[in-house]
C-alpha positions as YAML, in Angstrom:
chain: A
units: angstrom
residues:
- id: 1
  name: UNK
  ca: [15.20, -25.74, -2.10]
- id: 2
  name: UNK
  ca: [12.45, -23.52, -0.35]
- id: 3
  name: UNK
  ca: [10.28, -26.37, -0.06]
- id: 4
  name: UNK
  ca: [12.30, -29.19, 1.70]
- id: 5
  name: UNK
  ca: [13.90, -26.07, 4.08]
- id: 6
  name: UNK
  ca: [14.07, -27.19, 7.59]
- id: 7
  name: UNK
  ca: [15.90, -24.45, 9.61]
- id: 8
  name: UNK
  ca: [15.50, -20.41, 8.61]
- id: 9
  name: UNK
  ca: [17.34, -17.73, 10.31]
- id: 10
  name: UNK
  ca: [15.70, -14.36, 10.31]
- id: 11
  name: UNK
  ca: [18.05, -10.92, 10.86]
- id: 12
  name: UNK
  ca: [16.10, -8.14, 12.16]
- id: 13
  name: UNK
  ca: [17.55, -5.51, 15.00]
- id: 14
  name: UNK
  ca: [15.43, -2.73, 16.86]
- id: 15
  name: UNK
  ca: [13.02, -2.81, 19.58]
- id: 16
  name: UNK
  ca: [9.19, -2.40, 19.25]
- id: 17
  name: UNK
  ca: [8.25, -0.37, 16.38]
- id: 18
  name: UNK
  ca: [10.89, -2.06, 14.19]
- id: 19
  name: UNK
  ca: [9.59, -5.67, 14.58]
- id: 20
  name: UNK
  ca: [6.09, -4.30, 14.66]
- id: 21
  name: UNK
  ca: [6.94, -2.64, 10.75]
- id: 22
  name: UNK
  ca: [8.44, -6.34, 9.55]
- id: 23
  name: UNK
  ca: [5.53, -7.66, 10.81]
- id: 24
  name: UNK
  ca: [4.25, -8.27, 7.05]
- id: 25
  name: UNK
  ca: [7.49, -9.43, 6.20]
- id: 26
  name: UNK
  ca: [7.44, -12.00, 8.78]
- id: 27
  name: UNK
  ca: [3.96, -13.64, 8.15]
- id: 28
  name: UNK
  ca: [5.57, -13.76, 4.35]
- id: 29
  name: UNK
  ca: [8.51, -15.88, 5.80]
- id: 30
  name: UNK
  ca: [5.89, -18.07, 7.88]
- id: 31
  name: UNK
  ca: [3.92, -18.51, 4.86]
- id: 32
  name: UNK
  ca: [7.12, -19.41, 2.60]
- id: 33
  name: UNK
  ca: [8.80, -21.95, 5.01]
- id: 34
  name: UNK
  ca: [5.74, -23.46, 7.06]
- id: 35
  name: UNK
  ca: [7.44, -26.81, 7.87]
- id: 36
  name: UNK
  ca: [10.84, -24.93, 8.97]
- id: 37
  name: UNK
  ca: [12.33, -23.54, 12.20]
- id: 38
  name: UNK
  ca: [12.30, -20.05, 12.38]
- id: 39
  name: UNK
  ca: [14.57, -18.34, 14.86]
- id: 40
  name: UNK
  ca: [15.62, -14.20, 14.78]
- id: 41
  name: UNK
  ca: [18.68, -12.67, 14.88]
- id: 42
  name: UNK
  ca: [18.36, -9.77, 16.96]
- id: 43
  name: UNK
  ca: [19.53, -7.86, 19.46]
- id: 44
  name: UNK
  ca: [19.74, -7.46, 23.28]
- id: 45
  name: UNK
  ca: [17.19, -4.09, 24.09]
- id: 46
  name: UNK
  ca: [19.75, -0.73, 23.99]
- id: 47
  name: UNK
  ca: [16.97, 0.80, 26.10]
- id: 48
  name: UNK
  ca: [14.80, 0.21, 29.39]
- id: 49
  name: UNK
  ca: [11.77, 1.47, 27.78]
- id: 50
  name: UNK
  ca: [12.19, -0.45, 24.69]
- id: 51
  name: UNK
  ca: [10.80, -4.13, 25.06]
- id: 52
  name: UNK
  ca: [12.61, -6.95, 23.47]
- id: 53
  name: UNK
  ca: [11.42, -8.81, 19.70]
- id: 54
  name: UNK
  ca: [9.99, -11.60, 21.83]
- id: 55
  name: UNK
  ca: [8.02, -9.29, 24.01]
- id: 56
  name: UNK
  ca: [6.09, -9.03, 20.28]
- id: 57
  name: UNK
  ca: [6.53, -12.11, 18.66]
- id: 58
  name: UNK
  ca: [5.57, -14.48, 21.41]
- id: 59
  name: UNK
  ca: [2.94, -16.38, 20.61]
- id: 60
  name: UNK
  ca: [2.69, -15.36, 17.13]
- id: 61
  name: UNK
  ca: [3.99, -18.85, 15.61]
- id: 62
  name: UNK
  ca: [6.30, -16.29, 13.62]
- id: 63
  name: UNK
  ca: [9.28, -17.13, 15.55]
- id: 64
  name: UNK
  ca: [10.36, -20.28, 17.59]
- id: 65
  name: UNK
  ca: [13.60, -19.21, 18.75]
- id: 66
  name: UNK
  ca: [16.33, -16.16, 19.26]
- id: 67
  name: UNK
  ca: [19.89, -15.52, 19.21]
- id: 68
  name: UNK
  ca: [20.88, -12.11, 20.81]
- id: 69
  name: UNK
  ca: [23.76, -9.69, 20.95]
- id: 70
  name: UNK
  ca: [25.23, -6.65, 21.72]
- id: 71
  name: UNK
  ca: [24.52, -3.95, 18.65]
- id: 72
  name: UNK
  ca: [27.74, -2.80, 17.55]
- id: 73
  name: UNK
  ca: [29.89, -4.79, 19.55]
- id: 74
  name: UNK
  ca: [33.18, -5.66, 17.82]
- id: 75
  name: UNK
  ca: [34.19, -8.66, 21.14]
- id: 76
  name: UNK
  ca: [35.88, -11.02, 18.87]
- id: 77
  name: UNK
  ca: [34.87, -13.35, 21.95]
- id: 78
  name: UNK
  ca: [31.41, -12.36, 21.55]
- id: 79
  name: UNK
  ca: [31.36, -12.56, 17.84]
- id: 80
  name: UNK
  ca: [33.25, -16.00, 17.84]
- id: 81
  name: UNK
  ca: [30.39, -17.16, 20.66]
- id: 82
  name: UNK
  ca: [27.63, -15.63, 17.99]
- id: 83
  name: UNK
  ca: [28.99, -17.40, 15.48]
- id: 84
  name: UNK
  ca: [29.39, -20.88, 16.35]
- id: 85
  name: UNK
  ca: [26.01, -20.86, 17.93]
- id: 86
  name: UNK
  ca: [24.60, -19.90, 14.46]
- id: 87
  name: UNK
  ca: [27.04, -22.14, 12.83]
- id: 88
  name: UNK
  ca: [26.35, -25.44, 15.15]
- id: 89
  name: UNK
  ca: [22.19, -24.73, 14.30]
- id: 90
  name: UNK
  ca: [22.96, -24.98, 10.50]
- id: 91
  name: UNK
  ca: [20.02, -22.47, 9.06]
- id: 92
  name: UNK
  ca: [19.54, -23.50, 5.30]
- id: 93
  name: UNK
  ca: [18.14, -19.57, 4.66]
- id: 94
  name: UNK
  ca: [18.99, -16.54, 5.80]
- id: 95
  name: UNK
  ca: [16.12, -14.17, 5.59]
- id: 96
  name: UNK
  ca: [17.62, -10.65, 6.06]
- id: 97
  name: UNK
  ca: [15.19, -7.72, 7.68]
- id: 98
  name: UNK
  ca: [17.84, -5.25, 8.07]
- id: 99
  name: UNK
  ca: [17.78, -1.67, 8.31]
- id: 100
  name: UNK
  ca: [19.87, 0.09, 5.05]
- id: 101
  name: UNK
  ca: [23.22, 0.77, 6.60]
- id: 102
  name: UNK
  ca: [25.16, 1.26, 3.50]
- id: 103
  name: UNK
  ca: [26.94, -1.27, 1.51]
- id: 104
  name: UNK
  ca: [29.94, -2.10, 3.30]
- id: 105
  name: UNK
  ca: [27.33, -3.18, 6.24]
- id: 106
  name: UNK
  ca: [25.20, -5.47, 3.73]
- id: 107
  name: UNK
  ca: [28.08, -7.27, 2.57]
- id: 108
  name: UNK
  ca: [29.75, -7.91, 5.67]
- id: 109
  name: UNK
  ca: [26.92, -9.26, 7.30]
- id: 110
  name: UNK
  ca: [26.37, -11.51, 4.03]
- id: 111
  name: UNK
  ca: [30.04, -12.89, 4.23]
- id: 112
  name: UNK
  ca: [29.71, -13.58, 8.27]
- id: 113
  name: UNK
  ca: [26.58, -15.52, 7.18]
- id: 114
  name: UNK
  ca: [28.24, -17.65, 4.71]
- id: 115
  name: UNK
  ca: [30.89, -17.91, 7.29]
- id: 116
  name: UNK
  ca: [27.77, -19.68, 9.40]
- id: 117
  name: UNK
  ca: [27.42, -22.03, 6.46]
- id: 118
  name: UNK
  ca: [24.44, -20.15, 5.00]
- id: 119
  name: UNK
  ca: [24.23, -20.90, 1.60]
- id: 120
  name: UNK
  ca: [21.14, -18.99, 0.35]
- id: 121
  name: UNK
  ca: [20.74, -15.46, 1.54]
- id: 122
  name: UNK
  ca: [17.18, -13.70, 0.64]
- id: 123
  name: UNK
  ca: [17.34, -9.91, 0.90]
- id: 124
  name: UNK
  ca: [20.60, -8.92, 1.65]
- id: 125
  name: UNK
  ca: [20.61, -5.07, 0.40]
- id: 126
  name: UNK
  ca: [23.55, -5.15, -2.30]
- id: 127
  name: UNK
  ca: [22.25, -3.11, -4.23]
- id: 128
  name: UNK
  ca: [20.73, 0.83, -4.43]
- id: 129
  name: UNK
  ca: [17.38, 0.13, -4.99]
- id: 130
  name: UNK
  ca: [17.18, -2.55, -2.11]
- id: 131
  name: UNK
  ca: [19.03, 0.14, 0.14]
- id: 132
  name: UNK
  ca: [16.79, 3.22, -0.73]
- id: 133
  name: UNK
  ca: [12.88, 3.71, 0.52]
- id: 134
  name: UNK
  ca: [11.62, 4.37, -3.29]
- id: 135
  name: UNK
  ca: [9.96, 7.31, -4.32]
- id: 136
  name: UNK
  ca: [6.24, 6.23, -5.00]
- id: 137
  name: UNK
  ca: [4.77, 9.13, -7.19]
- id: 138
  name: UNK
  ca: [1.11, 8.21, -6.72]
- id: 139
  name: UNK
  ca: [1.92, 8.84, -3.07]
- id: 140
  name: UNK
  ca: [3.99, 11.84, -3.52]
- id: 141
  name: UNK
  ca: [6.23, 10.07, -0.93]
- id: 142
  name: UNK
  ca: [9.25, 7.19, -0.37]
- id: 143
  name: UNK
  ca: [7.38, 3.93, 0.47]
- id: 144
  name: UNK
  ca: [7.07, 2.75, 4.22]
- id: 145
  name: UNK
  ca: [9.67, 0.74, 5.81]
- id: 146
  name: UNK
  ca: [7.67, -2.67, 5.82]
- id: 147
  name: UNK
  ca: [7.35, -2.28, 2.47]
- id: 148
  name: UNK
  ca: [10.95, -1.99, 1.19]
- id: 149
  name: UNK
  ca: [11.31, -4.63, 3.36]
- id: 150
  name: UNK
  ca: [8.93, -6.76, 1.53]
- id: 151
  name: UNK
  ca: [10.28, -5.60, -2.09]
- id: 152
  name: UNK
  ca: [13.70, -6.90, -1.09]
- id: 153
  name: UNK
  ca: [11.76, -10.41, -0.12]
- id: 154
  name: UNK
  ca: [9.96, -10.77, -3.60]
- id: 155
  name: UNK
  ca: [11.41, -14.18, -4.11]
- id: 156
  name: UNK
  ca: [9.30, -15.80, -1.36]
- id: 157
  name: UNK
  ca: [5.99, -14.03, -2.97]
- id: 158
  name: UNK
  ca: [3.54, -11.42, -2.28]
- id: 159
  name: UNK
  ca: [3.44, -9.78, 1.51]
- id: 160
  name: UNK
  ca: [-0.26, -9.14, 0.58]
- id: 161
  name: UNK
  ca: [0.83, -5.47, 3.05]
- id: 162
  name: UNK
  ca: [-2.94, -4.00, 2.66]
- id: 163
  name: UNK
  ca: [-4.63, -7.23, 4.33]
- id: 164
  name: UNK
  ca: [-4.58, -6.54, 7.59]
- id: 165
  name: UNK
  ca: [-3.94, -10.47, 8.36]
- id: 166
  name: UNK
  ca: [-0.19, -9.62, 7.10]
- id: 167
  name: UNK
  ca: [-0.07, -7.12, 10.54]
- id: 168
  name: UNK
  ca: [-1.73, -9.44, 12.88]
- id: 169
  name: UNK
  ca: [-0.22, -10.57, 16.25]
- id: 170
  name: UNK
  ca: [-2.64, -13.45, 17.05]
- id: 171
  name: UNK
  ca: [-3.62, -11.63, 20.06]
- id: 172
  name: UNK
  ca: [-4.48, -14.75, 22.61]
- id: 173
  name: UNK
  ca: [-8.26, -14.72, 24.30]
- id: 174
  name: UNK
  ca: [-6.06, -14.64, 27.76]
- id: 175
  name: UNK
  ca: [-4.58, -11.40, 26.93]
- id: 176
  name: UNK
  ca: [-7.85, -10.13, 25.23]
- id: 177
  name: UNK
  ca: [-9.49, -11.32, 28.70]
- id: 178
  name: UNK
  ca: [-6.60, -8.84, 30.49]
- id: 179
  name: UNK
  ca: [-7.80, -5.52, 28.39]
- id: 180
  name: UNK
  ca: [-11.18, -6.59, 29.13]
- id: 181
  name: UNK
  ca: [-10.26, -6.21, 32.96]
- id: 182
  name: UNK
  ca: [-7.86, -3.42, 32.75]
- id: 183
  name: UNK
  ca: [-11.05, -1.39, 30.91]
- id: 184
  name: UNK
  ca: [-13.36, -1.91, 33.36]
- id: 185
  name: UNK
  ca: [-13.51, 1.28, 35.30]
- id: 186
  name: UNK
  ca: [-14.09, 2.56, 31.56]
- id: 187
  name: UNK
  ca: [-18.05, 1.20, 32.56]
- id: 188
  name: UNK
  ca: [-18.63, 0.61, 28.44]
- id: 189
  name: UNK
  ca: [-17.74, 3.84, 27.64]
- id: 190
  name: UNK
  ca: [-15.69, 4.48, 24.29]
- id: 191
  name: UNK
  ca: [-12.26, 4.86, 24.13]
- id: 192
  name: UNK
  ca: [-9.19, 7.37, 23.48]
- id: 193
  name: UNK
  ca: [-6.30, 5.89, 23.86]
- id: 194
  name: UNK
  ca: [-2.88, 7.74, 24.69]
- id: 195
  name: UNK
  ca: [0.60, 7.34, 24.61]
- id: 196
  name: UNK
  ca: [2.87, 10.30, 25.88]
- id: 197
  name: UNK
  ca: [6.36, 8.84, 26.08]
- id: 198
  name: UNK
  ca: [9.19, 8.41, 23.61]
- id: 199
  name: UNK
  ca: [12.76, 6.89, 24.27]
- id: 200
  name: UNK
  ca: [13.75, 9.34, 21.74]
- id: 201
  name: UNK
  ca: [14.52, 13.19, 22.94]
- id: 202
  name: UNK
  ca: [14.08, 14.42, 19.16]
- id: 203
  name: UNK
  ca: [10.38, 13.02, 19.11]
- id: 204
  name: UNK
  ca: [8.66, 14.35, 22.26]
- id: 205
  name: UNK
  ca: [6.23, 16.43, 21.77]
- id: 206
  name: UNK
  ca: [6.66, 18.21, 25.45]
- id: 207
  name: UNK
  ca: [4.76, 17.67, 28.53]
- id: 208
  name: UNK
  ca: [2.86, 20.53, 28.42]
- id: 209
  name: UNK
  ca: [1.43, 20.20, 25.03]
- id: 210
  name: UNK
  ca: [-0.03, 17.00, 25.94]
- id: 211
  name: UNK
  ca: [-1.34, 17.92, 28.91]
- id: 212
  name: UNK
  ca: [-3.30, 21.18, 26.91]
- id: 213
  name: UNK
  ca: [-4.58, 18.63, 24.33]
- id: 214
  name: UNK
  ca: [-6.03, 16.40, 26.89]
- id: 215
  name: UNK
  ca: [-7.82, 19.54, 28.96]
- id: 216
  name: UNK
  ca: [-9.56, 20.28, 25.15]
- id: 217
  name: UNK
  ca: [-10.63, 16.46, 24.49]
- id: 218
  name: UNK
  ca: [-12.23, 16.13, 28.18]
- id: 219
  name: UNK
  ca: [-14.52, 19.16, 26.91]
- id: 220
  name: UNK
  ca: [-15.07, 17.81, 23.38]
- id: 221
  name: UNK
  ca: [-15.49, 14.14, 24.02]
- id: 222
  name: UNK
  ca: [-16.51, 13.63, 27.74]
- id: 223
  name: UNK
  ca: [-18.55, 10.60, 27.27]
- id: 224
  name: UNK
  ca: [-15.39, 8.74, 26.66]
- id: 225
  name: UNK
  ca: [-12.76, 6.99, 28.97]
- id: 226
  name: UNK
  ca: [-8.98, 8.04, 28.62]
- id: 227
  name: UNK
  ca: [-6.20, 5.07, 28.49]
- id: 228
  name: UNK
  ca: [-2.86, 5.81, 29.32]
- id: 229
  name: UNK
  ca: [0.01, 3.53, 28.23]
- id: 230
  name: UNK
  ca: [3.95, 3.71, 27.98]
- id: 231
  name: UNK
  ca: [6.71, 2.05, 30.32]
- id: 232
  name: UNK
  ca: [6.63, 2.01, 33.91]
- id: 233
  name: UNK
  ca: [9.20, 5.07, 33.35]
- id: 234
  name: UNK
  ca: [6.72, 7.05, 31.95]
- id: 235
  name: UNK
  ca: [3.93, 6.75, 34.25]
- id: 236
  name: UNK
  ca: [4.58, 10.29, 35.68]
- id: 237
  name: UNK
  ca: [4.79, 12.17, 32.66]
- id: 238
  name: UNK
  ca: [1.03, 10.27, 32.22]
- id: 239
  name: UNK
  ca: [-0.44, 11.74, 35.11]
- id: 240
  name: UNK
  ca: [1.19, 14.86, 34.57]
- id: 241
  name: UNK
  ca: [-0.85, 15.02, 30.78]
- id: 242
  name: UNK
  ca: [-3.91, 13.56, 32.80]
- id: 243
  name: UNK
  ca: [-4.30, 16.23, 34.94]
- id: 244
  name: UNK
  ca: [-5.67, 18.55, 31.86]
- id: 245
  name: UNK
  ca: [-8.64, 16.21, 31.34]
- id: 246
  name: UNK
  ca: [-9.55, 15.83, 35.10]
- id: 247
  name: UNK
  ca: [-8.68, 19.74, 35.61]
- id: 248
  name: UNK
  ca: [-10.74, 20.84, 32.61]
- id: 249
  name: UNK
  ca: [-14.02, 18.98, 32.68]
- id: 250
  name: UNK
  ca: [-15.20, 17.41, 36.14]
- id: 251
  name: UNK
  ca: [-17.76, 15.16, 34.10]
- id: 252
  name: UNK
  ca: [-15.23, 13.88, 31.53]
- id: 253
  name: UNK
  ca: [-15.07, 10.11, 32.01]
- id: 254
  name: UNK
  ca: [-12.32, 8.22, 33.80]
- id: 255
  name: UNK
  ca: [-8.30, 8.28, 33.36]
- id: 256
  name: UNK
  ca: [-6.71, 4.70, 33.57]
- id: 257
  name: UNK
  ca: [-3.44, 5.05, 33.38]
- id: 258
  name: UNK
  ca: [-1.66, 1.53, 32.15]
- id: 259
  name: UNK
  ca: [1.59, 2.31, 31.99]
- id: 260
  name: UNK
  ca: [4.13, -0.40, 33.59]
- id: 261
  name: UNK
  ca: [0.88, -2.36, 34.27]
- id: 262
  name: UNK
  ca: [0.49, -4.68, 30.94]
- id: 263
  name: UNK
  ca: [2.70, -6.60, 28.08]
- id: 264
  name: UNK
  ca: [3.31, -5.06, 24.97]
- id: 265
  name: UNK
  ca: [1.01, -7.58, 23.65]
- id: 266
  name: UNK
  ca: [-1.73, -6.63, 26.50]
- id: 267
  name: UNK
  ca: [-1.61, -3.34, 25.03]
- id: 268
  name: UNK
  ca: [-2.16, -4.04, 21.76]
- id: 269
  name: UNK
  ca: [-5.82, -5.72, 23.01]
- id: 270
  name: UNK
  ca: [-6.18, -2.77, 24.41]
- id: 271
  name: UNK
  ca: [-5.69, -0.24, 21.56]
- id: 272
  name: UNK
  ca: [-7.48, -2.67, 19.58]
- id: 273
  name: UNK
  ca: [-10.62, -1.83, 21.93]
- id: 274
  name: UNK
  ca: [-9.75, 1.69, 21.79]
- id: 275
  name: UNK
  ca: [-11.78, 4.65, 18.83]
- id: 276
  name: UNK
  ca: [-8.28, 6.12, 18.75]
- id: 277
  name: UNK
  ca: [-4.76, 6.34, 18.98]
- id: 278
  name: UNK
  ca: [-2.94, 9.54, 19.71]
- id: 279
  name: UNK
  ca: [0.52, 9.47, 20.44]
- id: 280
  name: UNK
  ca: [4.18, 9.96, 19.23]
- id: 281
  name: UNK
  ca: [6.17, 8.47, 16.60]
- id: 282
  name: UNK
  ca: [6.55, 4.88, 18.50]
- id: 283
  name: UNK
  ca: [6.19, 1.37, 19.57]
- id: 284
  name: UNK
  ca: [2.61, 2.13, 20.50]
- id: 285
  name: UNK
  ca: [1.54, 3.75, 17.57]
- id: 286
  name: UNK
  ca: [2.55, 1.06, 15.42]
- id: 287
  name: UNK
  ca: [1.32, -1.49, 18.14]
- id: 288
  name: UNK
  ca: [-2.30, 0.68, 17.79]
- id: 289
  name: UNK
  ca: [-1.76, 0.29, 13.92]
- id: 290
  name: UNK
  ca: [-1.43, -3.77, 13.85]
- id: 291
  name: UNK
  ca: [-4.75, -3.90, 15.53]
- id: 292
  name: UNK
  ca: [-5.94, -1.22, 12.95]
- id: 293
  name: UNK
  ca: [-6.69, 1.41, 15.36]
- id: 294
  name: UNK
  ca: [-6.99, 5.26, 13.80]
- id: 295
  name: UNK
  ca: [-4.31, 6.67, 14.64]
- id: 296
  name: UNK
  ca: [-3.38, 10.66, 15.23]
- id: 297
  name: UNK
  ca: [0.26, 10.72, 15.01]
- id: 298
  name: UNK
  ca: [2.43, 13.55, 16.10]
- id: 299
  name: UNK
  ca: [6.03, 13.04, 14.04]
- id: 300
  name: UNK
  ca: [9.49, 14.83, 14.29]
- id: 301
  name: UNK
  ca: [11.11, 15.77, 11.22]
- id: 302
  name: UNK
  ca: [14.15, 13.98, 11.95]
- id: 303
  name: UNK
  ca: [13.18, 11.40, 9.43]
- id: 304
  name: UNK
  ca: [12.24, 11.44, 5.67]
- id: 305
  name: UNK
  ca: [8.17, 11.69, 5.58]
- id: 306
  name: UNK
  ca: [6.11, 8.63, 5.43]
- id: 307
  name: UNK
  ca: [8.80, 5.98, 6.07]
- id: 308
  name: UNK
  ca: [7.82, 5.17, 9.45]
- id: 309
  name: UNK
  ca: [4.36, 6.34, 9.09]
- id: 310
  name: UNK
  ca: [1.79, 4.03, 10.78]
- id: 311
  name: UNK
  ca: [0.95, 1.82, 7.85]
- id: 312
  name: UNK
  ca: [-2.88, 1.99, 6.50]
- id: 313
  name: UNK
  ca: [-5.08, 4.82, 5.43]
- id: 314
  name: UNK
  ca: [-7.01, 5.22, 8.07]
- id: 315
  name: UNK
  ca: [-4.66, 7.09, 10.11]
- id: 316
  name: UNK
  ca: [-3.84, 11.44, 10.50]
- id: 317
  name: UNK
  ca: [-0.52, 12.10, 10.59]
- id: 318
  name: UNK
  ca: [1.40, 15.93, 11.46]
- id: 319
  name: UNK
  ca: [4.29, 16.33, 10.08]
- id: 320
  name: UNK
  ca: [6.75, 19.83, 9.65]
- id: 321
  name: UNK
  ca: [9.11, 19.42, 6.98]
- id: 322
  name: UNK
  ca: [10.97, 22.28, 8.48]
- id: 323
  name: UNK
  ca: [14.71, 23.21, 6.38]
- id: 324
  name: UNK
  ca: [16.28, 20.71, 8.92]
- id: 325
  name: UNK
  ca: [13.99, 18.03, 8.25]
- id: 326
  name: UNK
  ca: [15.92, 14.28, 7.48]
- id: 327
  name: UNK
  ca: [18.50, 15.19, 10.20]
- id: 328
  name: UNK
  ca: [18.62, 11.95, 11.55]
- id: 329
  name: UNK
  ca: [18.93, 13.68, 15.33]
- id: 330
  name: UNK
  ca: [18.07, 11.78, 18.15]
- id: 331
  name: UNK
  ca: [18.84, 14.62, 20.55]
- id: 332
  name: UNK
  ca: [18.18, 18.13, 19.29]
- id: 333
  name: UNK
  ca: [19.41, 21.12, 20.83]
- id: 334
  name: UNK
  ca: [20.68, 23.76, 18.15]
- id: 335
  name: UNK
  ca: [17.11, 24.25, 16.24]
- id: 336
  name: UNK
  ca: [15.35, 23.32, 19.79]
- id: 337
  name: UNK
  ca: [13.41, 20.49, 18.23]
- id: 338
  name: UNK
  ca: [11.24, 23.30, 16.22]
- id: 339
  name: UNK
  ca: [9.66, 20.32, 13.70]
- id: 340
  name: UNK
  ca: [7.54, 18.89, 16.77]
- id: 341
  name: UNK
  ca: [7.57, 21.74, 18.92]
- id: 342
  name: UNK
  ca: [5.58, 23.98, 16.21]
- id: 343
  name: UNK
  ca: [2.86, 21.66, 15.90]
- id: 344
  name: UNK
  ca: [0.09, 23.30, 17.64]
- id: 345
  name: UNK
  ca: [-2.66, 21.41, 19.85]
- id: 346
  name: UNK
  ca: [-5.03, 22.99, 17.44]
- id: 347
  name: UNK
  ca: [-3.87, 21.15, 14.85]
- id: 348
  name: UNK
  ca: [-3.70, 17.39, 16.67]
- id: 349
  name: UNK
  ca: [-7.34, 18.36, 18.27]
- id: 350
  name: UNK
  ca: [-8.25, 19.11, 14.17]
- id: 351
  name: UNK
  ca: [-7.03, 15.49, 13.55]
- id: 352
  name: UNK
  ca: [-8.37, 13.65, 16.63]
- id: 353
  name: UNK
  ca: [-12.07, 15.75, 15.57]
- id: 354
  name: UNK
  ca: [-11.67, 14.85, 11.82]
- id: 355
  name: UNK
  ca: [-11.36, 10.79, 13.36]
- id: 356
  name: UNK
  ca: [-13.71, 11.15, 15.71]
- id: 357
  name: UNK
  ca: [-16.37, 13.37, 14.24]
...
């Protein structure tokens, strides 16, 4: 049946870093149905900082088409309209990326997909092992996201999730061209590559921090340029951190801040230019890992550790399992966020060093 499959439909929700963990599970898809028509289920952004599926995908020959809606909308107009424009596209497949939401959620989504006229669903999470990030004991650690992702896609083969070909965006030479220009007032000099912002109140690190860890890096590493990136909504907050290098070392090389100014896809070129990442638990620090960029990756607590790591061993990455960690918070206001907060600049300018020599 896989073989003579002409139309696929793909379920993943989220924004960037989401899409950017299925990438492996995507290129598996590609690879299992290359004659077929691809299009994603997904959803409309739920943020203004968060940039759409496409905003990722175009491009990528990964996905041809989308259908969006509202997360968590319960319209029965808007859920009839969903359905019949799946329904009237008869998809062959579904090929489910979702999040594990319990069991009630996996098999309602199955039976509105037969309801479609799906008749072979790959990956629906039925059961507790598909639902659960396993514990890996040589790691010491649950597995990433993009790889229980894979795991539940084991009938269409092997993601192949240590190649980095299975995280690649097919970065275009026009957008490659655009880094190249955006780095210019960089005159050839290395880069570090930043990312301040978070759409997530739980995961930032705090203005001031980042601002003291850029002051130290324009003394340790002033040959290099410094790259600011984020949404046009956090260009402030940028400058704000910027003004520690330009305060602290008058020879440290130049700030460009980026933020608002390129695609999601423009930035990736530009990480992929970069020596190093440094930034939150985000889109751009998985965008920095696709292109396989070190990262130095400063994470909240408020997740279980290593599941939303950046993917690849290459990267540093702080973590405080505090007594509140796996809280699940996106907003954290009784323990004051002390998981992120008690990371130290020491100890990201230990990481950053240990990359950078």
């Amino acid at each position: 049946m896989l073989a003579n499959t002409k139309r696929v439909l793909i379920y993943r929700l989220g924004s960037l870093g989401d899409t950017l963990v299925a990438l492996p599970a995507l290129h598996l898809t590609a690879r299992a149905f290359p004659e077929a028509e691809r299009r994603m289920l997904t959803n409309h952004p739920v943020n203004v900082k968060a940039p759409p599926a496409a905003a990722i995908l175009e491009k990528t020959d990964l996905v041809h088409d989308y259908f969006l809606y509202d997360v968590g909308t319960r319209s029965p107009r808007k859920l009839l309209s969903l359905w019949w424009q799946i329904a009237r596209w008869h998809p062959q497949v579904l090929v489910y990326m979702g999040g594990a939401r319990g069991f009630k959620t996996a098999r309602r989504d199955a039976m509105f997909f037969r309801l479609c006229g799906i008749r072979r669903l790959i990956g629906v999470p039925e059961t507790e092992e598909m639902q659960r990030n396993l514990w890996q004991e040589s790691k010491r650690a649950h597995e990433p996201e993009g790889a229980r992702l894979v795991r539940n896609l084991a009938p269409l083969g092997s993601a192949w999730l240590d190649d980095p070909k299975s995280w690649d965006l097919h970065l275009t030479p026009e957008e490659k061209a655009m880094a190249t220009e955006s780095l210019r007032p960089a005159s050839g000099r290395p880069i570090i590559s930043v990312s301040v912002g978070t759409k997530v109140q739980a995961k930032d690190w705090g203005r001031e921090n980042w601002r003291a860890l850029l002051a130290r890096l324009a003394v340790f590493y002033p040959g290099y340029a410094l790259t600011l990136s984020g949404s046009l909504q956090e260009s402030e907050g940028s400058e704000f951190a910027a003004e520690g290098w330009r305060n602290a070392n008058p020879d440290a090389g130049p700030v460009i801040n980026l933020c608002g100014k390129l695609t999601p896809r423009e930035s990736a070129a530009v990480f992929a230019r970069a020596k190093i990442f440094i930034g939150h638990d985000s889109g751009p620090m998985h965008l920095a890992a696709a292109v396989q960029t070190p990262c130095v990756a400063i994470f909240a607590a408020r997740n279980r550790p290593r599941v939303w790591f950046p993917y690849g061993s290459q990267h540093r990455v702080i973590y405080h399992r505090t007594d509140c960690w796996g809280c699940g918070l996106e907003t954290c206001v009784v323990e004051r966020k002390k998981c992120i907060t008690s990371i130290t600049v020491e100890e990201v300018l230990l990481q950053v060093n240990a990359i950078l020599g």
